[in-house]
ROLOLO-728178 format. One record per atom (N, C-alpha, C, CB): residue in one letter; atom name; x, y, z; residue number from 1. Coordinates in steps of 0.001 Angstrom, whole numbers, plus 500000, padded with zeros to 6 digits. Glycine has a CB too. Example, Ala and Ser with C-alpha at 12.3 -4.5 7.8 and 13.67 -1.06 7.14 Angstrom:
REM residues 2
> rest	atom	u	v	w	nr
> a	N	513190	494310	507800	1;
> a	CA	512300	495500	507800	1;
> a	C	513200	496700	507800	1;
> a	CB	511308	495527	509046	1;
> s	N	512850	497750	507080	2;
> s	CA	513670	498940	507140	2;
> s	C	512900	500030	507870	2;
> s	CB	514084	499402	505725	2;
***
This chain:
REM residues 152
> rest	atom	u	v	w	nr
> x	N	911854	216883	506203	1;
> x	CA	911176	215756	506825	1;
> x	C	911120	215949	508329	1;
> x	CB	911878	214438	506478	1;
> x	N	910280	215293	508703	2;
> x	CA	910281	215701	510132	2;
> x	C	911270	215127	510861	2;
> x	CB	909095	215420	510785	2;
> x	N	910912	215680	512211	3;
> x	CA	912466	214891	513564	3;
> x	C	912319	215736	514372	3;
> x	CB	914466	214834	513198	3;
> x	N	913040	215172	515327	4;
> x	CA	913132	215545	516730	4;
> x	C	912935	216938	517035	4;
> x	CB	914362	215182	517245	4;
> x	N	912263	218067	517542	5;
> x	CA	912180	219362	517660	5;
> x	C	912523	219133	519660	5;
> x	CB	910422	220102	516894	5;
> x	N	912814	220253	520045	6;
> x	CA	913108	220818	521418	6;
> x	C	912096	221694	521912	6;
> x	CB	914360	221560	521448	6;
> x	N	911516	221925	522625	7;
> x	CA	910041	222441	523100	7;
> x	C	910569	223052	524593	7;
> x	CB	908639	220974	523245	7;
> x	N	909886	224809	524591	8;
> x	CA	910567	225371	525623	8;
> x	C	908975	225008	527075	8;
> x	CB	911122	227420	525046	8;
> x	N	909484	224560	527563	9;
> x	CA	908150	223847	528946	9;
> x	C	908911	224314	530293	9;
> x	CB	907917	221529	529051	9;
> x	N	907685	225366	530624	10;
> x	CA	908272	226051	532217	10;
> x	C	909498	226578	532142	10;
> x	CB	908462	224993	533471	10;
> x	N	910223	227493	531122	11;
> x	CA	911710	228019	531329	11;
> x	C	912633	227122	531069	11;
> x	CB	912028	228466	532648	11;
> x	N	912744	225878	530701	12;
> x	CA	913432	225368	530548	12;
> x	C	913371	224438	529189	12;
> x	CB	913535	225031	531586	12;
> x	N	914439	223807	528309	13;
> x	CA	914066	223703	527541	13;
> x	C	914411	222005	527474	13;
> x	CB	914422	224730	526751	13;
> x	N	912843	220824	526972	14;
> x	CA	913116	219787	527393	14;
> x	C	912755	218720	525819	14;
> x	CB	912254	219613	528870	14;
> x	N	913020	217594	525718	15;
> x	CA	912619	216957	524723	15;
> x	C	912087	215851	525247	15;
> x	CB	913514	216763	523812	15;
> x	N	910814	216018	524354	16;
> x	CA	909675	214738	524295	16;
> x	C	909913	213619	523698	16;
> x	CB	908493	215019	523663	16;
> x	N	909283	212608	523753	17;
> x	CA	909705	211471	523204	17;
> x	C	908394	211225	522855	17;
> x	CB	910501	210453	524009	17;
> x	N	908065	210209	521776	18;
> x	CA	906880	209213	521480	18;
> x	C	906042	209189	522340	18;
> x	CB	907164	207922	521317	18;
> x	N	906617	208187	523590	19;
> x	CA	905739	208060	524389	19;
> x	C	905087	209059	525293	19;
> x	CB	906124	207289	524913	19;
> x	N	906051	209674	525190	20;
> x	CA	905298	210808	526347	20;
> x	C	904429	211973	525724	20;
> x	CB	906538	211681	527278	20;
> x	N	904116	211798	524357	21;
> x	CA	903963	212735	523846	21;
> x	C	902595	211761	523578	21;
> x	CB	905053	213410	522868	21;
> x	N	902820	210574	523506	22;
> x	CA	901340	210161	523250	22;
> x	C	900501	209338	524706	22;
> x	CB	901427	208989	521808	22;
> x	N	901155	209720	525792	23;
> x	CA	900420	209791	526778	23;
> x	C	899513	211252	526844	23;
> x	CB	901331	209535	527891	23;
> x	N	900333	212286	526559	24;
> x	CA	899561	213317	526660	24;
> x	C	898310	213485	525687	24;
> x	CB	900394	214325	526568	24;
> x	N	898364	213583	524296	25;
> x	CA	897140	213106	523064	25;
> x	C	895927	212351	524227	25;
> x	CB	897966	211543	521534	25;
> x	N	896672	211321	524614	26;
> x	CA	895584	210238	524773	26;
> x	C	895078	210413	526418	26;
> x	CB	896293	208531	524403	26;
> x	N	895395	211288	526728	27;
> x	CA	894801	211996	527862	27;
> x	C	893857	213077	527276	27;
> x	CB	895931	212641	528808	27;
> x	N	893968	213655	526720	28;
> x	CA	893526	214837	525925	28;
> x	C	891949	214245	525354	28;
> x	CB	894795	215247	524543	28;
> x	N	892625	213454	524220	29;
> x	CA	891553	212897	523851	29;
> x	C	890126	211772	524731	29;
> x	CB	892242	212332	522925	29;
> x	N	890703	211449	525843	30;
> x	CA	890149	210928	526770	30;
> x	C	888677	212056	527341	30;
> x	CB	891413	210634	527799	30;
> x	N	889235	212882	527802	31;
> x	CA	888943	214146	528449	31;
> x	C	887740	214632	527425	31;
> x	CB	890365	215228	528566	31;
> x	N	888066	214519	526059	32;
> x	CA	886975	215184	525032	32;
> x	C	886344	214557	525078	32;
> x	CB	887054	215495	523779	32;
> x	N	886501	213187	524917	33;
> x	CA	885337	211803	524849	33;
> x	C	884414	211623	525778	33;
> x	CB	885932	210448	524932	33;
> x	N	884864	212058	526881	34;
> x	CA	883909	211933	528277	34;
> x	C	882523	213536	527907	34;
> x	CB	885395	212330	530264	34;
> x	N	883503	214377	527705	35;
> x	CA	883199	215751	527990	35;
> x	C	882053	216388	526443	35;
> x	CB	884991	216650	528184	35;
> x	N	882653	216120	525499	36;
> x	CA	882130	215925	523868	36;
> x	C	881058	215210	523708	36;
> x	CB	883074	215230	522933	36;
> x	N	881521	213890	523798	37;
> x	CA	880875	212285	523438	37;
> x	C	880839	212677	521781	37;
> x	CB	878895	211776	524311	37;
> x	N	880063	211736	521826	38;
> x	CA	880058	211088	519606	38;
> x	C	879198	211999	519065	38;
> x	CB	879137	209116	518965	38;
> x	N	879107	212433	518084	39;
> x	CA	877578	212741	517263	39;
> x	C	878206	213941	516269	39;
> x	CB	875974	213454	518517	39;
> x	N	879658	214795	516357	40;
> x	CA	879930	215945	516102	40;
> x	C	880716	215450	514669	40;
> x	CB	880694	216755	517338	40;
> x	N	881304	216575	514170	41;
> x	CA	882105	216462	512348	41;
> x	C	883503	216008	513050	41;
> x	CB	882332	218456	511055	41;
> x	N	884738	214907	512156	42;
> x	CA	885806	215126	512660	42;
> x	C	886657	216196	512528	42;
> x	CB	886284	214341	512461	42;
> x	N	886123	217276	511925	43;
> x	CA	886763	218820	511679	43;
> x	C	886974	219488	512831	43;
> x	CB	885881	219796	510858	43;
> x	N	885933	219219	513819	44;
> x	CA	885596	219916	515411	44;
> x	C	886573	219294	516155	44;
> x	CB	883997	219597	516188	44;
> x	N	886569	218059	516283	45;
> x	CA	887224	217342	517325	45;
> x	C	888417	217413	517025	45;
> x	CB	886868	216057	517554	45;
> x	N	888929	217763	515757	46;
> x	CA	890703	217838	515186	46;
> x	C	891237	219488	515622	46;
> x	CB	890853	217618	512943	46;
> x	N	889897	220490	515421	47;
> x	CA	889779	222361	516186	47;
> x	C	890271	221622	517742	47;
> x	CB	887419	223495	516264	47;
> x	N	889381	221011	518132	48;
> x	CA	889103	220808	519985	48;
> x	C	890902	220670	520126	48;
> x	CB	887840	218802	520726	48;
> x	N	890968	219199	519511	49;
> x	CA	892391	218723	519959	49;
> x	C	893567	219048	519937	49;
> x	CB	892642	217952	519630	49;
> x	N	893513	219915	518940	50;
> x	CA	894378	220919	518257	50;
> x	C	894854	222324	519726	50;
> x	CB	893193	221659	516644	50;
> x	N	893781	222706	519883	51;
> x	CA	894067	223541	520689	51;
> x	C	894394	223240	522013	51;
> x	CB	893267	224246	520640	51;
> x	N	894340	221699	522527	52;
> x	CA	894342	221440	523550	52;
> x	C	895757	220692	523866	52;
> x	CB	893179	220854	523748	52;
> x	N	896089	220239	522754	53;
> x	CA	897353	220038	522730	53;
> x	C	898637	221364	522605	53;
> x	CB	897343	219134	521657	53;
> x	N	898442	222452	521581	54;
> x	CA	898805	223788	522024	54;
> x	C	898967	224528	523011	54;
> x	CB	898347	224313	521710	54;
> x	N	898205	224187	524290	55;
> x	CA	897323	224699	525487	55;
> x	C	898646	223886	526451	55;
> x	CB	895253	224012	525623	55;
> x	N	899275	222881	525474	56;
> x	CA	899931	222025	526790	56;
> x	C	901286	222642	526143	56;
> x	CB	899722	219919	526975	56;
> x	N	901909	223317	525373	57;
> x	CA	903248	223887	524858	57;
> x	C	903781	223220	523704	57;
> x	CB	904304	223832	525887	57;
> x	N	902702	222036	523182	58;
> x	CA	903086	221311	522086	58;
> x	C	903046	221875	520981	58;
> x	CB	902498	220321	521951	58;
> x	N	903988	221840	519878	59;
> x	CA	903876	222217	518251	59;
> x	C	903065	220772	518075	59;
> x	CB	905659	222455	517150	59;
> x	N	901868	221526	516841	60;
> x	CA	901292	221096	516311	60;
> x	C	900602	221542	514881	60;
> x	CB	900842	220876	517106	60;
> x	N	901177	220340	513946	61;
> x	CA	900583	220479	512736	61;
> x	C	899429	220112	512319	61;
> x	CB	901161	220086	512053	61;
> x	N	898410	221209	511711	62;
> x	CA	897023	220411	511252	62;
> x	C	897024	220624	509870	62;
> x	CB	895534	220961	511910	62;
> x	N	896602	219642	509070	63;
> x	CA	896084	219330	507931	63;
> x	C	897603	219434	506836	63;
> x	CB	894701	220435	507630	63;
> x	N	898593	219015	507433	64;
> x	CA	899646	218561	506625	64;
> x	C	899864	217617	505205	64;
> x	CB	900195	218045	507455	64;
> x	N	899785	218713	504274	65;
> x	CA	900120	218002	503272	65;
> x	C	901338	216724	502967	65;
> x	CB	900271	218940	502613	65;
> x	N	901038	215533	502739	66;
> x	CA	901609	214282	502824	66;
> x	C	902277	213953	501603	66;
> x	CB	900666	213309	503155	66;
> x	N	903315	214380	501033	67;
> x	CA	903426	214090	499666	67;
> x	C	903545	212387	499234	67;
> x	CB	904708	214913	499212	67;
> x	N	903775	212149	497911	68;
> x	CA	903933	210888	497697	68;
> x	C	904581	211136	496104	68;
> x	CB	902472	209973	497938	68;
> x	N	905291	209940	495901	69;
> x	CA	905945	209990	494938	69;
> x	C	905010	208200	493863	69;
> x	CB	907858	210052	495628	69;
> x	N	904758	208680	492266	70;
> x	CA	903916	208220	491871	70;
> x	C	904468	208159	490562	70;
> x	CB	902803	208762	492175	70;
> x	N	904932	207253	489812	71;
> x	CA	904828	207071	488572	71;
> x	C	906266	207795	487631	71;
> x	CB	903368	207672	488267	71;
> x	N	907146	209009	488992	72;
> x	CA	908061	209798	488554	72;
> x	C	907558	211024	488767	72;
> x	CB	908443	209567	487305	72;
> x	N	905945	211157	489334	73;
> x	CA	905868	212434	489549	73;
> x	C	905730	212523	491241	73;
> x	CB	904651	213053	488658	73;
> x	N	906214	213825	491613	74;
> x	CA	905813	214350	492902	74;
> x	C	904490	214886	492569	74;
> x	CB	906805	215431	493535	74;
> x	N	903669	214665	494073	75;
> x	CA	902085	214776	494734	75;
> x	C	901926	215601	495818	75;
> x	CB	901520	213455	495274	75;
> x	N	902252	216276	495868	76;
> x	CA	901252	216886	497294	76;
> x	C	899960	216995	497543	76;
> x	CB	901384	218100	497574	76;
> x	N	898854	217281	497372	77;
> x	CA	897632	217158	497479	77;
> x	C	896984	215583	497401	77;
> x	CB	897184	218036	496507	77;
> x	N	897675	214654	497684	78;
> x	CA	896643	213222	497459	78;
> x	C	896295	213485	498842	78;
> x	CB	897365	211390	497033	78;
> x	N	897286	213455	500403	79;
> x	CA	896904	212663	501618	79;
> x	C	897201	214201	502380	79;
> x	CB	897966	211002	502102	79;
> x	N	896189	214331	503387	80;
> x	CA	896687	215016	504511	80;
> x	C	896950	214658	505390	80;
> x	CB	896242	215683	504883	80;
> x	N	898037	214995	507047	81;
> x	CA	897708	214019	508288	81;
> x	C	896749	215071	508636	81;
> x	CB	898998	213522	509552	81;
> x	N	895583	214882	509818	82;
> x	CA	894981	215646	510684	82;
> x	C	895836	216308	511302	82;
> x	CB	894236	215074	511454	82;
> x	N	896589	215381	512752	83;
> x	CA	897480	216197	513050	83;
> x	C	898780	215518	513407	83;
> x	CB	896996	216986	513997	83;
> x	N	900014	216646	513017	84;
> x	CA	901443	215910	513623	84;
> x	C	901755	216518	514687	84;
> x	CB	902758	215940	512753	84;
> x	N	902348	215934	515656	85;
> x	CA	902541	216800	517265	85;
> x	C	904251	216166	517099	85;
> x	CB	901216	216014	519203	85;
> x	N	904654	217507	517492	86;
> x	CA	906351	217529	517769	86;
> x	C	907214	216719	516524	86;
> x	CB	906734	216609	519413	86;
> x	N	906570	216901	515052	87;
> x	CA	906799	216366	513933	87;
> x	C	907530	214813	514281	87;
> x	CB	907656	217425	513090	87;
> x	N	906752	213973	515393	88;
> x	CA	907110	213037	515883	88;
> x	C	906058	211959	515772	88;
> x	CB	907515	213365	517020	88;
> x	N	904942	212193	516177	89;
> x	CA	903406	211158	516649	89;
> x	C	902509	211993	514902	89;
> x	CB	902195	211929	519150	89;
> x	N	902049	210835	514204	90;
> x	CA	900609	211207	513561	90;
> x	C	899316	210915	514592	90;
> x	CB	900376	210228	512113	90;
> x	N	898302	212185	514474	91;
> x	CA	897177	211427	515000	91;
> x	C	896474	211446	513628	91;
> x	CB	896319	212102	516362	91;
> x	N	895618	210186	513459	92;
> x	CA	894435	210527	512591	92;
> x	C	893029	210318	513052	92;
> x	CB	894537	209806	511425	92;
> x	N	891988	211098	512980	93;
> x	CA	891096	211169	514123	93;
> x	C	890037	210368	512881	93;
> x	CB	890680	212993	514983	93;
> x	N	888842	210537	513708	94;
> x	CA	887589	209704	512877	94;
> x	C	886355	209744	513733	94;
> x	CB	887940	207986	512570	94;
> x	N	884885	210300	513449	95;
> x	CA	884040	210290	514025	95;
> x	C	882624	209182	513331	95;
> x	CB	883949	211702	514191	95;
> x	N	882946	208129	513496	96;
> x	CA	882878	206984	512763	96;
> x	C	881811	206336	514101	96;
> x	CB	884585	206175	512309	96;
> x	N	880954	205162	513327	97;
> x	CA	880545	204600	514592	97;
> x	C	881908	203460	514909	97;
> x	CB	878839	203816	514422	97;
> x	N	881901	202815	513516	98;
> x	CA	883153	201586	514263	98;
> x	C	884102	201914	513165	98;
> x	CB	882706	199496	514362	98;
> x	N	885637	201737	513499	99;
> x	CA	886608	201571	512859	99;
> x	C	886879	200344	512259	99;
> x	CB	887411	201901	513488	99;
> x	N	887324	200481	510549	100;
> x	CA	887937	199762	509465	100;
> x	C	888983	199502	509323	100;
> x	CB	887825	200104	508582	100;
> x	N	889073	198224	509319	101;
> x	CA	891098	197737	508773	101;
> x	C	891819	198513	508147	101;
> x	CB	891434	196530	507682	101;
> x	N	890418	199497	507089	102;
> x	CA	891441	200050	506114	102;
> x	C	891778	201633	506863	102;
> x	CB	890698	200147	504320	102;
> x	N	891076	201931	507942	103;
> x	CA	891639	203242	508756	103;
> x	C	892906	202925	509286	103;
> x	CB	890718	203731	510003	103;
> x	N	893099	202005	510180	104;
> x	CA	894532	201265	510253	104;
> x	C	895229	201741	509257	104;
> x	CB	894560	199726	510136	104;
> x	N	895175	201092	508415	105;
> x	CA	896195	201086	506771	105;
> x	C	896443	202522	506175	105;
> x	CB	895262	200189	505305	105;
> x	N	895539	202884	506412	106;
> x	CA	895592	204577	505894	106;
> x	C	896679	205385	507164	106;
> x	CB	893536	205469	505960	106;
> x	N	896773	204690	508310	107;
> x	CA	897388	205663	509396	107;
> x	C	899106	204868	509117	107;
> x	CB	896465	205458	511422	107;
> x	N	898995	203892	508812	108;
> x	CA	900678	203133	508500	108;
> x	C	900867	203615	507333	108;
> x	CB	900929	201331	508399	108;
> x	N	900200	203738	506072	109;
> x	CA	900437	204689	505404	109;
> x	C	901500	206066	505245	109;
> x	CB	899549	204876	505510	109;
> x	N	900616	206300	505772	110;
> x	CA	901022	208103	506315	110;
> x	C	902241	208120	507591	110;
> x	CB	899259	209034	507210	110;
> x	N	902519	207193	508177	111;
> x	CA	903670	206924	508822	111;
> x	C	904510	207047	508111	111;
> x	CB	903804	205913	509359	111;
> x	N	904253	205643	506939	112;
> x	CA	905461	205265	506205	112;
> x	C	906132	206202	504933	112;
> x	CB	905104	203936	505670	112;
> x	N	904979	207084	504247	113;
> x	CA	905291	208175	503643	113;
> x	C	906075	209769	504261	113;
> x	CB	904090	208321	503174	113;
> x	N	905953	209557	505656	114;
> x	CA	906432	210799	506539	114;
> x	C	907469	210184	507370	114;
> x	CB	905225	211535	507513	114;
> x	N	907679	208878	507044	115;
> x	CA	908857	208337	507621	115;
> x	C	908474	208414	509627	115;
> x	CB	910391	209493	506932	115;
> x	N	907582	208690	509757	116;
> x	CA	907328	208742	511416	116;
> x	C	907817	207719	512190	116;
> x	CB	905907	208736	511803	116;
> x	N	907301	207384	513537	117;
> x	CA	907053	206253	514244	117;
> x	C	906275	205739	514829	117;
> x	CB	907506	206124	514768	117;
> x	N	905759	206581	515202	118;
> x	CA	904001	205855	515710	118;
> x	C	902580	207177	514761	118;
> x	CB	903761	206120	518467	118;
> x	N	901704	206425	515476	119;
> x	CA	900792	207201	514620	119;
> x	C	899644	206818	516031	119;
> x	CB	900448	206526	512649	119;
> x	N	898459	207577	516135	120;
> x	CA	897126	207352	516854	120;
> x	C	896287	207448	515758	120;
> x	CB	896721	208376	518041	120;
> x	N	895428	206143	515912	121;
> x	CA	893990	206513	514975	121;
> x	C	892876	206811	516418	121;
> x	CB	893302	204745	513673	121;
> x	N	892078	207526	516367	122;
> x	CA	891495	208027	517740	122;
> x	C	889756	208270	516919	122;
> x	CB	892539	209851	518539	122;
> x	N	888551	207379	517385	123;
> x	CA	887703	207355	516714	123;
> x	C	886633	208043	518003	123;
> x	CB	887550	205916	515990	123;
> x	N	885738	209242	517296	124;
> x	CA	885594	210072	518303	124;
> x	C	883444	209381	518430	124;
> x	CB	886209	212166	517709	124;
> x	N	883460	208124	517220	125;
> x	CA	882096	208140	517302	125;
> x	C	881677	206948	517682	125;
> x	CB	881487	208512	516191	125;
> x	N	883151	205978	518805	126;
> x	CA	882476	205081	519030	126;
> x	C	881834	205400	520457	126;
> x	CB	883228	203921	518848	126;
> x	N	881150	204254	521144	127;
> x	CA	880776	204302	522466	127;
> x	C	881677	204805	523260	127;
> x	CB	880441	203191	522923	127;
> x	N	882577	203835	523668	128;
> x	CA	883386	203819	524823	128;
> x	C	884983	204320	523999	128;
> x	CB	883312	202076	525674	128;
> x	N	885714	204976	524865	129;
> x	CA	886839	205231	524625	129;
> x	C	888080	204233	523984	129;
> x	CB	887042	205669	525673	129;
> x	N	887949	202990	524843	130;
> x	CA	888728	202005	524669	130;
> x	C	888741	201096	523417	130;
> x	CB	888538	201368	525654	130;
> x	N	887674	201370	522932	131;
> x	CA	887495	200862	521404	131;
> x	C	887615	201655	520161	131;
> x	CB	886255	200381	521255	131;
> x	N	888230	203156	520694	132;
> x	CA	887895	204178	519678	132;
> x	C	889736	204655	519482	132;
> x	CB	886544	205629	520396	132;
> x	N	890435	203786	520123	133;
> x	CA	891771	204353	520389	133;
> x	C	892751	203227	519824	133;
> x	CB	892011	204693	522047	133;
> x	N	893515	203903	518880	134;
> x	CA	894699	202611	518398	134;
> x	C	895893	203196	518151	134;
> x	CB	894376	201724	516955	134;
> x	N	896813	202297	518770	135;
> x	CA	898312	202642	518447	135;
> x	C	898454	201885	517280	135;
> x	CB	899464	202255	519585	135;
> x	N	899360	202683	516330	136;
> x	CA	900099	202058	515168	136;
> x	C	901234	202526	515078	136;
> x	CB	899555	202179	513941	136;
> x	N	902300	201396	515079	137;
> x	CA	903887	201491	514937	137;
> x	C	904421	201459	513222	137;
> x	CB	904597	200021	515843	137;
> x	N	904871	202281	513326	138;
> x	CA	905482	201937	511679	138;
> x	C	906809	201078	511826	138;
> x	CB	905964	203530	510704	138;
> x	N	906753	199541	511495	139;
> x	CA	907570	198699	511507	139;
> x	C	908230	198583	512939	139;
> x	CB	908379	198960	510471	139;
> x	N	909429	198430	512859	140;
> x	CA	910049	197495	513947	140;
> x	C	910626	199017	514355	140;
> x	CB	911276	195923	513480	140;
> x	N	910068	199647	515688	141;
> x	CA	910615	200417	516520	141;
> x	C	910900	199919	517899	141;
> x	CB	909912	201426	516533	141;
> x	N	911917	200981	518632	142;
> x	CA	912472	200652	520175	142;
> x	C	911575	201098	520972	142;
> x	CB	913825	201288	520647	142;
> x	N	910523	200812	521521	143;
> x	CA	909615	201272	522173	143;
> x	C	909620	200706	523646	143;
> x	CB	908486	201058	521449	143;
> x	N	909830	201405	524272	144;
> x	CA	909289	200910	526006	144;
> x	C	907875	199930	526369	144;
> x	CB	908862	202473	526894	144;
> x	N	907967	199516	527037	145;
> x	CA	906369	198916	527277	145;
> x	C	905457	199740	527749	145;
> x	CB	906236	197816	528245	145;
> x	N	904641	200289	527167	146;
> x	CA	903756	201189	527314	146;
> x	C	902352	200462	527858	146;
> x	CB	903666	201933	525992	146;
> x	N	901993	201504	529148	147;
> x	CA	900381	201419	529105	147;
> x	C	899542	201877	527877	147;
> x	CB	899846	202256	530218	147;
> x	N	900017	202364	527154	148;
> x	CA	898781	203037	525884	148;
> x	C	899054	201840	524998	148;
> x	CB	899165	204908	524886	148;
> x	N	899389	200779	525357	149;
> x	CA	899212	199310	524181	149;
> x	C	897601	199508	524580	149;
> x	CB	900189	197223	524699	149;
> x	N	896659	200194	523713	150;
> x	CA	895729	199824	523110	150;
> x	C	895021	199514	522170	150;
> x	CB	895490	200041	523261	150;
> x	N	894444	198374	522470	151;
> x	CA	893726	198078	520643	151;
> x	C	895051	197248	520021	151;
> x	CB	893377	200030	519365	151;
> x	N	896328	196821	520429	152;
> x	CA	897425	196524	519312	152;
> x	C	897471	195296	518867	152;
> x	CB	898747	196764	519696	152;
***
């Protein structure tokens, strides 16, 4: 299951947290949105982000099989995440014009099956940035007061 990993940044070796790990995403993803804009597959923008988060010294998982437990049987193939960064943050991306309650639900989901703590749903096909970006907490976490309360 995932947890805390140690990440070697400039010679030295430092640990990320939630937040800082999803200031960086949401800088990232900022940057594509301006630079990209809407109209592309979410396959591209998960390639783009993927590498751009790599580019910054982050581990990153794409297309992680999500298991689930069902009836007495184990599943692997029902859910993938897009991507997990520092087996800490889910992002799940979407090139959508507007986002659904049930994209929400699908990203607490996949929290709650990977046991995470936060998750980004990041929608690459709305207009403006600020409507395309959501934090989701899986239940009652210790979180700082963050500027990235968006959308919550």
């Amino acid at each position: 299951m995932p947890g805390k990993q140690g990440i070697s940044h400039e010679g030295t070796k430092t640990r990320r947290d939630k937040e800082e790990l999803s200031r960086i995403v949401v800088d990232c993803a900022y940057r594509m949105h301006v630079e990209i804009g809407p109209g592309l597959l979410e396959s591209v923008y998960e390639a783009v982000l993927e590498k751009l988060l790599l580019g910054k010294g982050l581990k990153v998982s794409r297309q992680q099989a999500i298991p689930i437990e069902v009836m007495g049987l184990s599943i692997n193939e029902g859910f993938r995440a897009d991507l997990i960064v520092e087996d800490l943050l889910l992002i799940e991306l979407k090139s959508v014009e507007k986002l659904a309650p049930v994209h929400s639900k699908q990203v607490l989901t996949y929290l709650r099956l990977l046991n995470l703590p936060l998750g980004l749903l990041i929608n690459f096909g709305a207009a403006t940035f600020k409507e395309s970006c959501k934090r989701i907490v899986n239940g009652k976490q210790d979180f700082v007061s963050s500027c990235l309360r968006v959308n919550q």
